[in-house]
C-alpha positions as CSV (number, residue, x, y, z in Angstrom):
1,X,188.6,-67.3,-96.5
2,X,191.4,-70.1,-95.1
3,X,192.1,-70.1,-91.8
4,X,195.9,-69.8,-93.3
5,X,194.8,-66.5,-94.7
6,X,193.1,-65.3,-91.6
7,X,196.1,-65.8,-89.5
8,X,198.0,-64.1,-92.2
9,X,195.8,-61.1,-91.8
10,X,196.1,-60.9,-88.2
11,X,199.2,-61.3,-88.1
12,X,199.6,-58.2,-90.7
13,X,197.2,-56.3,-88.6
14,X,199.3,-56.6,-85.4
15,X,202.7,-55.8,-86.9
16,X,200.5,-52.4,-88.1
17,X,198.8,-52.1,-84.3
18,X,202.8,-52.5,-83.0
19,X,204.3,-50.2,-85.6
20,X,201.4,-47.3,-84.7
21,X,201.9,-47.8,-80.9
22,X,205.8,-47.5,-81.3
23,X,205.2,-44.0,-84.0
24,X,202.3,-42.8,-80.8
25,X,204.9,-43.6,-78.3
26,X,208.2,-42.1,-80.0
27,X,205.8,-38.9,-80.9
28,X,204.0,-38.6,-77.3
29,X,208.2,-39.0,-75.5
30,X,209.0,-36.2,-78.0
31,X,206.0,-34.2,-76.7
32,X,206.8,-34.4,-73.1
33,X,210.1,-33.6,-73.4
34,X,209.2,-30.4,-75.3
35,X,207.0,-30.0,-72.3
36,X,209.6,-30.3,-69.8
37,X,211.8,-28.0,-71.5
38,X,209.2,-25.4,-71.9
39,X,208.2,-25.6,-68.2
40,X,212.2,-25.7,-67.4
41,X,212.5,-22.0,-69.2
42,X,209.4,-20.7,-67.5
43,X,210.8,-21.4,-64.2
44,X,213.9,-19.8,-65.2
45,X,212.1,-17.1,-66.6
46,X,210.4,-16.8,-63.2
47,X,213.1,-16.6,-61.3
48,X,214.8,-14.1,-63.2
49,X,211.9,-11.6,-63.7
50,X,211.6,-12.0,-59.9
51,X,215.7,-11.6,-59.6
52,X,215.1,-7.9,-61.8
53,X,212.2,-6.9,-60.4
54,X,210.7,-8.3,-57.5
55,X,213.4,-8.1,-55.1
56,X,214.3,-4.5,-55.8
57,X,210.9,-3.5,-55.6
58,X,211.0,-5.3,-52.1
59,X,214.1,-3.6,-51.0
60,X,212.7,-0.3,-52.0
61,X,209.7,-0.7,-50.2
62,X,211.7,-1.6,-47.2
63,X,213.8,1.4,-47.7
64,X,210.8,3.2,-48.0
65,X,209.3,2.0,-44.7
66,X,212.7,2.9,-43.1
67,X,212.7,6.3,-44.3
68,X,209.0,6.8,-43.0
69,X,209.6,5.6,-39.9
70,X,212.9,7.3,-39.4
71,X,211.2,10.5,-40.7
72,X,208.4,9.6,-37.6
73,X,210.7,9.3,-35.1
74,X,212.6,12.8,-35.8
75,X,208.8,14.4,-36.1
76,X,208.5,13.1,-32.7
77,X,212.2,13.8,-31.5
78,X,211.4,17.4,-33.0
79,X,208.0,18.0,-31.6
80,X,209.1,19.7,-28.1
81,X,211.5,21.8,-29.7
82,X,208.8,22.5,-32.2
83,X,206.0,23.6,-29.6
84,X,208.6,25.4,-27.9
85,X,209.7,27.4,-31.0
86,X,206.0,28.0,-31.7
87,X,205.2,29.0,-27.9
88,X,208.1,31.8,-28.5
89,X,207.1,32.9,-32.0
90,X,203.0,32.8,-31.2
91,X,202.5,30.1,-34.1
């Protein structure tokens, strides 16, 4: 083999090497930006489930808390007039 044909080769070989890296490159950008726009929907995803269904459950469980602790307060408001009532009846 000439050292003509050698340089011939290699020069062959790294317009392949450049070609494969430019195909890897173009196919691994392609990859990521699927990635990006799959994470992008999740988060939107996200926030909507939380939007529909965390929040209301939140507010409900608040409202429930309220309710229990305004449901405690007229127990205790009522208590007196309870004992006295029961004093009278013999409860």
């Amino acid at each position: 083999m000439s050292i003509k044909r050698f340089g011939e080769d290699l020069i062959t070989l790294q317009q392949r090497i450049d070609t494969e890296k430019l195909v890897r490159e173009a196919d691994l950008n392609a990859l990521r930006g699927e990635i990006h726009e799959a994470l992008g929907n999740r988060n939107l995803s996200d926030e909507q489930f939380k939007v529909r269904h965390i929040v209301p459950m939140c507010v409900c469980a608040r409202a429930r808390a309220f309710a229990c602790a305004t449901h405690l307060v007229l127990m205790h408001a009522s208590l007196p007039a309870f004992k006295a009532y029961a004093c009278v009846r013999g409860i």
